[in-house]
Backbone as CSV, one residue per row, in Angstrom:
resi,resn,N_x,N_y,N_z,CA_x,CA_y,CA_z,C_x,C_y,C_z
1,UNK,185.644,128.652,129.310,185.347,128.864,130.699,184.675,130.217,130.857
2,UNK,183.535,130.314,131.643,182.588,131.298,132.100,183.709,132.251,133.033
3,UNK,183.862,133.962,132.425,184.372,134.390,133.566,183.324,135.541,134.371
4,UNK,183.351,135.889,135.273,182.660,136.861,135.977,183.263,138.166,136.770
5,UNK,183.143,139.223,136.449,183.908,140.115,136.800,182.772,141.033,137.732
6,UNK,181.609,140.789,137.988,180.976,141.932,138.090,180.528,140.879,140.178
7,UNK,179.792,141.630,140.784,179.839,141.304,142.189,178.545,140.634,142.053
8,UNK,177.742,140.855,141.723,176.372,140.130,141.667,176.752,138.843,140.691
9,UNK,177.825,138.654,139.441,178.041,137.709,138.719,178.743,136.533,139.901
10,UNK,179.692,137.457,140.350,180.322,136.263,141.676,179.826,135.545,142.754
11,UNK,178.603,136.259,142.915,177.653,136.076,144.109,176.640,134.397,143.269
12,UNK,176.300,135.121,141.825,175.856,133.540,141.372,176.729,132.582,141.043
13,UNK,178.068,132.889,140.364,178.588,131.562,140.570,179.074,131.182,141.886
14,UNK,179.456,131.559,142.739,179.815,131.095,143.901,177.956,130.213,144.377
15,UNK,176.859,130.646,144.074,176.020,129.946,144.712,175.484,128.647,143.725
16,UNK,175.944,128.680,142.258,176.293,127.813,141.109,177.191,126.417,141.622
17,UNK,178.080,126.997,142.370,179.097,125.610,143.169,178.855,125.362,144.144
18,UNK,178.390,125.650,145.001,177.871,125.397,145.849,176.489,124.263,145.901
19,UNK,175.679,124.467,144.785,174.486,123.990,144.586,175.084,122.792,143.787
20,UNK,176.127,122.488,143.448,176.654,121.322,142.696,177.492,120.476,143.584
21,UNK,177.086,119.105,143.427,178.094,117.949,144.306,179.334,117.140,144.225
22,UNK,179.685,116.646,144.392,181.514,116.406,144.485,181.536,115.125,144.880
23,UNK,182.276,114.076,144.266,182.980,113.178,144.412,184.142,113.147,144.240
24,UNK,185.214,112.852,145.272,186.696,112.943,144.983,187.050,111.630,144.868
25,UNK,187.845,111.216,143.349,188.427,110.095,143.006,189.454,109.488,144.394
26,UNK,189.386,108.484,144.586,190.174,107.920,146.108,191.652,108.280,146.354
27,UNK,192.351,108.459,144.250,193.418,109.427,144.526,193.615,110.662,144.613
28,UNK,192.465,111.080,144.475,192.884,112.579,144.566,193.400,113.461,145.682
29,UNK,193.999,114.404,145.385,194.587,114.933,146.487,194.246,115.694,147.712
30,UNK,194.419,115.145,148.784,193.857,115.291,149.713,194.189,116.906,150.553
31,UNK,194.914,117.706,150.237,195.590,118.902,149.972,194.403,119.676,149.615
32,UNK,194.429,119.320,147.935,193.304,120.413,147.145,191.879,120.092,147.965
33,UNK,191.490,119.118,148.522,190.221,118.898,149.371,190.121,119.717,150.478
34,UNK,190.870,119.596,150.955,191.406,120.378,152.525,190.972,121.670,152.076
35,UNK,191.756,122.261,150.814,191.703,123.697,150.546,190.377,124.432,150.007
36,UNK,189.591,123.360,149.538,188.503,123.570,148.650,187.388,123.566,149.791
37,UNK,187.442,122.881,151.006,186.639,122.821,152.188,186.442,124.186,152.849
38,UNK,188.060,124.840,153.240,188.678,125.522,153.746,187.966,127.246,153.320
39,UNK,188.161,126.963,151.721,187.621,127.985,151.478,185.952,127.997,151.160
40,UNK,185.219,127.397,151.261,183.854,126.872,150.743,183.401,126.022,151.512
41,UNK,183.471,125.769,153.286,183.222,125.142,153.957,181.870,124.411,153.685
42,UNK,180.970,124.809,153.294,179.572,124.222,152.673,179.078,123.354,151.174
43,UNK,180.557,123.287,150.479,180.685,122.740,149.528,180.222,120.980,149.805
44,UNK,179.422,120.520,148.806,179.069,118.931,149.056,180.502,117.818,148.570
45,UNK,181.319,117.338,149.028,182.393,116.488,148.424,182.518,115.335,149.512
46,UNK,182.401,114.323,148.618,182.537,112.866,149.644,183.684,112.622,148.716
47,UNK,184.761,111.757,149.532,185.857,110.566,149.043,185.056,109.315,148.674
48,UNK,185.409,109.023,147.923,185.048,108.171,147.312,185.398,106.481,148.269
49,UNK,186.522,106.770,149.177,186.966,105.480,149.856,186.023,105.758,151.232
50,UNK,185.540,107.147,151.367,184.951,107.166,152.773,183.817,106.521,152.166
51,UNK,183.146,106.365,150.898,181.592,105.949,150.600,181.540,104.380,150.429
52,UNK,183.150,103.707,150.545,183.288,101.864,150.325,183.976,101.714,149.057
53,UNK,183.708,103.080,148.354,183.941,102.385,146.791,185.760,102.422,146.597
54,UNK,186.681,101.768,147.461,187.812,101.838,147.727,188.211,100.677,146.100
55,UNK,189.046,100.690,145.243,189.504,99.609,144.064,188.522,99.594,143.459
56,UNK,186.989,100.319,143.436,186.186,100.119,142.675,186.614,100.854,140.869
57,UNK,186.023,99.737,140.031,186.451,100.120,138.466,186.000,101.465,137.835
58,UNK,186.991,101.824,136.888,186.088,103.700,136.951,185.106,103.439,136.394
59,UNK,184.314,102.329,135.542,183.177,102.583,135.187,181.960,102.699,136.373
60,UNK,182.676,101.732,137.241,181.406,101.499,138.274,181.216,102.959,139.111
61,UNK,182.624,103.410,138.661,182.868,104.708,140.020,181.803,106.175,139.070
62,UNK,181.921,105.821,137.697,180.974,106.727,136.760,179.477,106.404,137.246
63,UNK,179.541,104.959,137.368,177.726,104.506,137.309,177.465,105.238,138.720
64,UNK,178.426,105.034,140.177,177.270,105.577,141.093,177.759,107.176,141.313
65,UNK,178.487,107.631,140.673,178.168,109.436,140.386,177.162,109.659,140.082
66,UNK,176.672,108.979,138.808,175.456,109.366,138.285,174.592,109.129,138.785
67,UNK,174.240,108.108,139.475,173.303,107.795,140.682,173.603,109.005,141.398
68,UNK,173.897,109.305,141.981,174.071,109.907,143.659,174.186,111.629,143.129
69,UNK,173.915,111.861,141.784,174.332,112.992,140.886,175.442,114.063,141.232
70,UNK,176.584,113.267,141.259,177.901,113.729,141.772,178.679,113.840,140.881
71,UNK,179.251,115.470,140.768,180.449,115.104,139.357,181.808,114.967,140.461
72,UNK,182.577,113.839,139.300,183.788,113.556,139.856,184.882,114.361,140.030
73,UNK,185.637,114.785,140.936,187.020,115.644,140.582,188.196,113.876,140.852
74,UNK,189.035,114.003,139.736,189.989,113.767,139.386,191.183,113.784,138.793
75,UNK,192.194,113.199,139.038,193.345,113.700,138.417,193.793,113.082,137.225
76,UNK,192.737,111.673,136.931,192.849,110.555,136.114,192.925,110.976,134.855
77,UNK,193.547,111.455,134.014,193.916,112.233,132.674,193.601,110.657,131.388
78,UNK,193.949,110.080,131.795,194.813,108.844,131.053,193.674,108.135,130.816
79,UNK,192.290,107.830,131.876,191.365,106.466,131.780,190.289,107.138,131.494
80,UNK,190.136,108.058,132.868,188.453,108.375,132.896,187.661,109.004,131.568
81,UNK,188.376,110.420,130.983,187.586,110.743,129.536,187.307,109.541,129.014
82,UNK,187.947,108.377,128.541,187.363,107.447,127.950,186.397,106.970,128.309
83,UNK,186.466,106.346,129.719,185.144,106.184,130.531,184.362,106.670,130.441
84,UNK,184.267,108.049,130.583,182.946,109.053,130.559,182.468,109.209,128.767
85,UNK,183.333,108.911,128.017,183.041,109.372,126.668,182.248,107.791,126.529
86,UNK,182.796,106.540,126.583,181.892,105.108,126.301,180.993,105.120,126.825
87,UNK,179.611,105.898,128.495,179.281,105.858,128.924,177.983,106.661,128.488
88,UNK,178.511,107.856,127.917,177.769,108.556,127.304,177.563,107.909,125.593
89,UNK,178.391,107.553,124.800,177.826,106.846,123.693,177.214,105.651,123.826
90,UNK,177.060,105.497,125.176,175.963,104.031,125.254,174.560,104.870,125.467
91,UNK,174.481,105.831,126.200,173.040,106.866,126.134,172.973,106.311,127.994
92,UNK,174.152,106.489,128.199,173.901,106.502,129.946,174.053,107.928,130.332
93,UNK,173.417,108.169,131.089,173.944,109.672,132.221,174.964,109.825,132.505
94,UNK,175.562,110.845,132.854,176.953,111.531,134.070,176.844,112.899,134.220
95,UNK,176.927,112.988,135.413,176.950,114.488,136.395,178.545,114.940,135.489
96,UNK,179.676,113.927,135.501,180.498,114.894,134.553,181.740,114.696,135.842
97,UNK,182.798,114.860,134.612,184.189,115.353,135.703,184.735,116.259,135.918
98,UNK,185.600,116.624,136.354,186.216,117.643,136.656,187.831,117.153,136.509
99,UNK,188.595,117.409,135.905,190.334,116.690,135.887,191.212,117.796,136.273
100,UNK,191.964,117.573,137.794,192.454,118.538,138.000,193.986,117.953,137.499
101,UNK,194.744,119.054,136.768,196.177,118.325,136.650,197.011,118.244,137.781
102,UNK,197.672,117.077,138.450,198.207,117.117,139.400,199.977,117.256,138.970
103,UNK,200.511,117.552,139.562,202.181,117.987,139.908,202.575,116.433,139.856
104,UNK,204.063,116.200,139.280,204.160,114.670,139.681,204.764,114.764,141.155
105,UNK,204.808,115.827,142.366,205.155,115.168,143.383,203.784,114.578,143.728
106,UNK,202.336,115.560,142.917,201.004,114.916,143.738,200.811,113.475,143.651
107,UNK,201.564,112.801,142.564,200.896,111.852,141.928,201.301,110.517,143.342
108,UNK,200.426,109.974,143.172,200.523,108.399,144.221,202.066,107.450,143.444
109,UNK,203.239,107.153,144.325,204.270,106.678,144.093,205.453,107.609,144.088
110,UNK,205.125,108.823,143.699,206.428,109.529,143.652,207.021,109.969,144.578
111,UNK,208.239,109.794,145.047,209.108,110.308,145.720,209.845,110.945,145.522
C-alpha cells in the first residue's frame, strides 16, 4: 500500500479517489457507504441494487463493472477473488475490487 505523508502527496491521492468509481456489492455495508459519502461527498459509488442488478451472479456483477469501469467494494472474501482471478485468465477486463473485511455483526444474518 502507497503511503503519503507529505501535503501535496495527500492533495493527489485524495484527487486519485476521487477520479476513480465505485460499485457497492448489494451486501455491502450500508454504514461504511454513509461514511465514505460523508467524508468525500463527491466520491462516484452506485449500489449495485439501486442499478437493478439485485441476485445478479458475481460474474455478471464483474462483467458490468467492467463495462461501466467501476471497481467493486465488497465484503465477499470467499467468491469474488475467484471470480475476478477466472475473468482475468480468460483475457477479460476489470476495474478491480476492493474487499473490505466486515465484523460478523456486519455480516447479512447475524444477530
Amino acid at each position: 500500500m502507497a503511503r503519503c505523508d507529505s501535503a501535496t502527496g495527500s492533495q493527489h491521492k485524495s484527487a486519485n479517489l476521487k477520479a476513480m468509481r465505485f460499485a457497492a456489492d448489494e451486501n455491502f455495508n450500508n454504514d461504511i457507504l454513509r461514511g465514505m459519502r460523508r467524508r468525500s461527498p463527491d466520491l462516484d459509488i452506485v449500489r449495485l441494487q439501486d442499478e437493478g442488478l439485485t441476485g445478479t451472479p458475481d460474474p455478471e456483477v464483474l462483467d458490468w463493472c467492467a463495462n461501466a469501469s467501476r471497481v467493486l467494494l465488497t465484503h465477499d472474501i470467499n467468491t469474488m477473488p475467484k471470480h475476478l482471478s477466472d475473468r482475468l485468465q480468460q483475457g477479460k477486463s476489470g476495474a478491480g475490487i476492493i474487499i473490505v473485511q466486515a465484523s460478523d455483526t456486519d455480516r447479512p444474518g447475524h444477530r
